[in-house]
C-alpha positions in Angstrom: 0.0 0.0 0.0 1.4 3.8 -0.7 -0.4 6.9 1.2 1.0 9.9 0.6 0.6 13.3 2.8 -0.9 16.8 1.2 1.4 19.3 0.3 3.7 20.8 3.2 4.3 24.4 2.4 7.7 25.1 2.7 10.1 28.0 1.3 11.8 25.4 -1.7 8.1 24.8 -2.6 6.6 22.5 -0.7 7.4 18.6 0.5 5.6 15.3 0.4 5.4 12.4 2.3 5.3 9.0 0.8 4.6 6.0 3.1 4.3 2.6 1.7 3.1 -0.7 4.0 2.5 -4.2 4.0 0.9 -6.3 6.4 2.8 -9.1 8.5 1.9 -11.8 11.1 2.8 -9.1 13.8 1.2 -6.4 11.9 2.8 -4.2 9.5 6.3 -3.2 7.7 6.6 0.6 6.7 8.6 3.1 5.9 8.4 7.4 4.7 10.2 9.1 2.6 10.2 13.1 1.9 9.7 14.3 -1.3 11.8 15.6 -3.1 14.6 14.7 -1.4 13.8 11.0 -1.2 15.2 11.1 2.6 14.1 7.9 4.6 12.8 8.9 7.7 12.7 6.1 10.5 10.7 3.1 9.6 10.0 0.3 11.7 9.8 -3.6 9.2 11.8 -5.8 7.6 12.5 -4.4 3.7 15.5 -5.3 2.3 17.6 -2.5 0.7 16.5 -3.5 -3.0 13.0 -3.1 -2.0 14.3 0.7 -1.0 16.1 1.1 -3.6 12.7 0.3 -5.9 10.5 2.0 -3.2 12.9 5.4 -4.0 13.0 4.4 -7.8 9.1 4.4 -7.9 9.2 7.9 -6.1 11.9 9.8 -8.4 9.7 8.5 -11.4 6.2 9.5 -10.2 7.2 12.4 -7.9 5.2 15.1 -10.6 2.0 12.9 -9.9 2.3 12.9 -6.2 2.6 16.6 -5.6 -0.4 17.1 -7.8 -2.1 14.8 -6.0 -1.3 16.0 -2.8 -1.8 19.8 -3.9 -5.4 18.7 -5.1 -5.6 17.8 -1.2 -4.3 20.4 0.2 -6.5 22.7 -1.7 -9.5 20.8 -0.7 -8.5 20.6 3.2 -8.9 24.4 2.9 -11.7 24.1 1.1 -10.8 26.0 -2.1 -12.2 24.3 -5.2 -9.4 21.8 -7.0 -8.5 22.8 -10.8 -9.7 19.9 -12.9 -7.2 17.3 -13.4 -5.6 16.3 -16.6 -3.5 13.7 -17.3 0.0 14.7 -18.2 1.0 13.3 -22.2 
């Protein structure tokens, strides 16, 4: 599963956060990363450092789409109307 946070306002434009989890038999492995720096920040599981690597991979390539997203959110959190969304070519 990946969840990601609305936009953080910040003076270099804003950050993201990006969690991804899995369920295990003692409950769940997860981790967060910042965008756009792709900075881990502490995580509690068992994911091995390729499945960072791809976790970080996955984030540099779809970074555009999650601060859209999460701007989309942000927007509607403060209850201004979203602009409609269209898919990047």
């Amino acid at each position: 599963m990946v969840l990601h946070s609305d936009l953080k306002p910040g003076d270099d434009g804003g950050r993201v956060l990006a969690h991804f989890e899995r369920p295990t038999g003692e409950g769940f492995d997860s981790v967060r990363f910042e965008l756009p720096s792709l900075k881990m920040i502490p995580w509690e599981g068992s994911y091995s450092e390729d499945e960072l690597q791809g976790f970080r991979e996955l984030l540099a390539a779809n970074a555009h789409l999650l601060y859209e997203f999460a701007s989309v959110l942000a927007g509607l959190r403060r209850g201004t109307k979203p602009k409609e969304f269209v898919p990047q070519t």
